[in-house]
C-alpha positions as CSV (number, residue, x, y, z in Angstrom):
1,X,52.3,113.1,163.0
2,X,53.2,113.7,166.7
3,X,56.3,116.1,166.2
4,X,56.9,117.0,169.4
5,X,57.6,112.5,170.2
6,X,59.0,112.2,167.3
7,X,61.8,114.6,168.1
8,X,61.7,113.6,171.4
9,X,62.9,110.2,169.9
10,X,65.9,111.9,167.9
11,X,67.0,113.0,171.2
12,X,66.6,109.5,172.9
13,X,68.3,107.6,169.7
14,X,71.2,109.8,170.0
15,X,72.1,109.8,173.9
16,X,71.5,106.1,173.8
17,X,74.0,105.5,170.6
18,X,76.6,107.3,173.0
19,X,75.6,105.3,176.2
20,X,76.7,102.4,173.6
21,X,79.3,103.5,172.4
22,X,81.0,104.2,175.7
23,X,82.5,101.3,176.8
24,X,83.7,100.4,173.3
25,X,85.4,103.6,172.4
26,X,86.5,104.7,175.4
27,X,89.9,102.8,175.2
28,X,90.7,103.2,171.4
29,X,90.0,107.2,171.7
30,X,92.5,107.0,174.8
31,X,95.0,105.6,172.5
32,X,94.4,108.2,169.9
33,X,95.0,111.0,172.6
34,X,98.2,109.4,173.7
35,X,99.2,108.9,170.0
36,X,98.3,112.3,168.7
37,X,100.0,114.0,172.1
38,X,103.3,112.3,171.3
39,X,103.0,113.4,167.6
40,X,103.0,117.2,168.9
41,X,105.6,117.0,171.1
42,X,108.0,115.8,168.8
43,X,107.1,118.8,166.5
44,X,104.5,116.6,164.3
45,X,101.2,117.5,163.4
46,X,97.6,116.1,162.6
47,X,95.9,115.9,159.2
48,X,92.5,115.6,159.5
49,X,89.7,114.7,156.6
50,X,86.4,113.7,155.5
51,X,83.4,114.3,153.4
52,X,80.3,116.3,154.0
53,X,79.6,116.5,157.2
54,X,83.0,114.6,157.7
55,X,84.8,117.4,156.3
56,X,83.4,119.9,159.0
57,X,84.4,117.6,161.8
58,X,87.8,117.8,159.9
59,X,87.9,121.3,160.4
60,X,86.1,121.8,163.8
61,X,89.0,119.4,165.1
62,X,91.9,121.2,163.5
63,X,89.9,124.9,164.8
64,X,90.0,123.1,168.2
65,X,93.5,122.7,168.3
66,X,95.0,125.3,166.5
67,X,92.2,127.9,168.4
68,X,91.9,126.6,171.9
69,X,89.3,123.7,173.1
70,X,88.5,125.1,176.6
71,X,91.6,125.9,178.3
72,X,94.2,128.4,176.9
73,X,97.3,126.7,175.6
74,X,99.6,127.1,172.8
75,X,98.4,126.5,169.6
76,X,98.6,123.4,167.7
77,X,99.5,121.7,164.5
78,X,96.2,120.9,162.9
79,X,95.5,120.8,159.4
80,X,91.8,120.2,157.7
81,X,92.8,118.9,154.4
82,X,89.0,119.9,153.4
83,X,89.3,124.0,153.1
84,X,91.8,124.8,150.4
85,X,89.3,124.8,147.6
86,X,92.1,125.7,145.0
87,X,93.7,122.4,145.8
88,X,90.9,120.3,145.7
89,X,89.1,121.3,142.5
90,X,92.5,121.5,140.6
91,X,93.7,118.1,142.1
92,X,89.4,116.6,141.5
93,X,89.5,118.3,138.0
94,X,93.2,117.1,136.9
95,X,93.4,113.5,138.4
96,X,90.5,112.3,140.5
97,X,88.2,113.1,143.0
98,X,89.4,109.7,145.0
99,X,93.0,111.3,145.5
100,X,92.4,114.8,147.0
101,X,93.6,113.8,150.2
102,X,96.0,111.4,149.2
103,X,98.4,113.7,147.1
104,X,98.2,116.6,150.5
105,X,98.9,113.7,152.9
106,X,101.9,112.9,150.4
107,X,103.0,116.6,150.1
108,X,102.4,117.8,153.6
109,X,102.8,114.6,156.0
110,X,106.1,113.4,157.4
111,X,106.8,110.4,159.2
112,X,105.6,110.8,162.8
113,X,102.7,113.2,161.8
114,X,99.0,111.9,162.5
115,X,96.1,111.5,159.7
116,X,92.4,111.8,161.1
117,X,90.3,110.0,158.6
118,X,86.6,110.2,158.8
119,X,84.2,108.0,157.7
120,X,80.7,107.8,158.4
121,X,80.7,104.4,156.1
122,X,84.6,103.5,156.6
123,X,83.9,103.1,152.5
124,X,84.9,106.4,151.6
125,X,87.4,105.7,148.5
126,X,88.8,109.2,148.9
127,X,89.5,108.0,152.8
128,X,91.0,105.0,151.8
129,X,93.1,106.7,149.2
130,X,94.4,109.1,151.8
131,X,95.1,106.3,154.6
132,X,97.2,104.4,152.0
133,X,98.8,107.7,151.1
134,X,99.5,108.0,155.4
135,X,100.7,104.1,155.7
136,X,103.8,104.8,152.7
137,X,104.7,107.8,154.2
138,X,105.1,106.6,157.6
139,X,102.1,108.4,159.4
140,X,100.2,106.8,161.8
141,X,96.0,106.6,161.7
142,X,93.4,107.1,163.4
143,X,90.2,106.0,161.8
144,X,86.8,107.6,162.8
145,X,83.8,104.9,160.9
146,X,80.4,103.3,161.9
147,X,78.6,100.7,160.1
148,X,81.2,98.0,161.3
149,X,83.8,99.5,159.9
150,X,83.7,98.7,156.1
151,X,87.0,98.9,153.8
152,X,88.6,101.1,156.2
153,X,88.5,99.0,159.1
154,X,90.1,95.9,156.9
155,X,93.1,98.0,155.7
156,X,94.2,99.8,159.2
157,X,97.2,98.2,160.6
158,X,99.0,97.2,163.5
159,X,99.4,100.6,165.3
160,X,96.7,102.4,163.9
161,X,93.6,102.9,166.0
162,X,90.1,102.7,165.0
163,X,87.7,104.3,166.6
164,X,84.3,102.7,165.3
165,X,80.7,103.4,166.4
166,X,78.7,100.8,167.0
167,X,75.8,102.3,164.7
168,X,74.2,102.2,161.0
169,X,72.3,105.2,161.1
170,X,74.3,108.3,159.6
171,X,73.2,111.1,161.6
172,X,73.7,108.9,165.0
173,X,77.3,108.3,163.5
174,X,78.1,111.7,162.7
175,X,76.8,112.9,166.4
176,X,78.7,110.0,168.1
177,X,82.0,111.5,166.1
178,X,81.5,114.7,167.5
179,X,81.4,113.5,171.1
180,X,84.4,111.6,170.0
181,X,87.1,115.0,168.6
182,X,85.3,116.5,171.7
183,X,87.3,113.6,173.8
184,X,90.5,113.7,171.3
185,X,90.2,117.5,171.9
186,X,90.1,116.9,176.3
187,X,92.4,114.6,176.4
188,X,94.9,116.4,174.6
189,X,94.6,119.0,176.8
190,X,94.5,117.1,179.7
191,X,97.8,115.3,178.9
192,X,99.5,118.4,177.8
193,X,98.5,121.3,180.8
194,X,98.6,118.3,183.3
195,X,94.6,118.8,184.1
196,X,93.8,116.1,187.0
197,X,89.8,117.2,186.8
C-alpha cells in the first residue's frame, strides 16, 4: 500500500468536494448568515445540535460565537444543545434518546430564536425530532445534511434554509460542514462589524 498517494487522495477528495460544493451552497449559507444576524439583533439566539462528530461542530459553532471567530466582538447567543450531559442522559434514560433535543429546543427556544441541525445523513431521528420541536415553537432552521438530503430535507419548510452537500461519503460531509460554520461564523461577523474585506 502506497500511504503516502493514498493520503494524498484524502487531501484531493476533500478540496474537490468543496470546489463542488461552492456554487451550490454559497447562496443558501448567505441566507443562513442573514437569518441568524437578524435573530441576534433582535435579542434571539442560536441552538445548535448534532451527533458524533455533528455534536462537536455544534459546539465549535456556538464556541465561535459566544468566544470570538477572528475579530473581537461582543459575544453571542450560542447554545450547543450537545454538552449538558445531566440533561441528556436523564432526558435519553427517562423518555428517549430520539427527544434530547427536542424537549431543550421546547424549554429554551423562543419564537425568533434559530435551530442549527446537523446531519451528516439528514436521517438523524433525534434531528428530526428537534426540527419539529423548532417548527411548533416558531424557530426558524437551518439544516446542515449530505446524501441528498434524506428525511430532513423533505420536512424543512418554506423559510427554512438547507444547506446540503452534494456528497455521500461521511468524512467529505463532515469536512464540507466545517468550511460551512467557518462561513456562518464570517459572515456573521462581516454583517455585524461592517467588514468590507
Amino acid at each position: 500500500m502506497d500511504l503516502i498517494a493514498r493520503i494524498s487522495q484524502q487531501f484531493h477528495d476533500s478540496a474537490q468536494t468543496k470546489l463542488d460544493a461552492m456554487e451550490l451552497l454559497a447562496a443558501p449559507i448567505s441566507d443562513a448568515v442573514h437569518t441568524m444576524v437578524a435573530c441576534l439583533i433582535n435579542d434571539g439566539k442560536i441552538l445548535a445540535c448534532g451527533n458524533g462528530g455533528s455534536a462537536a461542530d455544534a459546539q465549535h459553532f456556538a464556541a465561535e460565537l459566544v468566544g470570538r471567530f477572528e475579530a473581537e466582538r461582543q459575544e453571542l447567543a450560542a447554545i450547543a444543545l450537545t454538552t449538558d450531559s445531566s440533561i441528556l442522559t436523564a432526558i435519553a434514560n427517562d423518555y428517549s434518546f430520539n427527544v434530547i433535543y427536542a424537549k431543550q429546543v421546547r424549554a429554551l427556544g423562543r419564537p425568533g430564536d434559530v435551530l442549527l441541525a446537523i446531519s451528516t445523513s439528514g436521517n438523524s431521528a433525534n434531528i428530526i425530532e428537534a426540527i419539529q420541536a423548532a417548527h411548533d415553537n416558531d424557530l426558524s432552521v437551518v439544516a446542515l445534511t449530505g446524501k441528498g438530503g434524506g428525511k430532513i430535507g423533505q420536512m424543512l419548510r418554506e423559510g427554512d434554509i438547507h444547506i446540503c452537500v452534494p456528497a455521500d461519503r461521511t468524512a467529505r460531509i463532515q469536512e464540507t460542514h466545517l468550511l460551512a460554520i467557518h462561513c456562518l461564523c464570517d459572515g456573521i461577523d462581516c454583517l455585524l462589524l461592517g467588514v468590507e474585506e
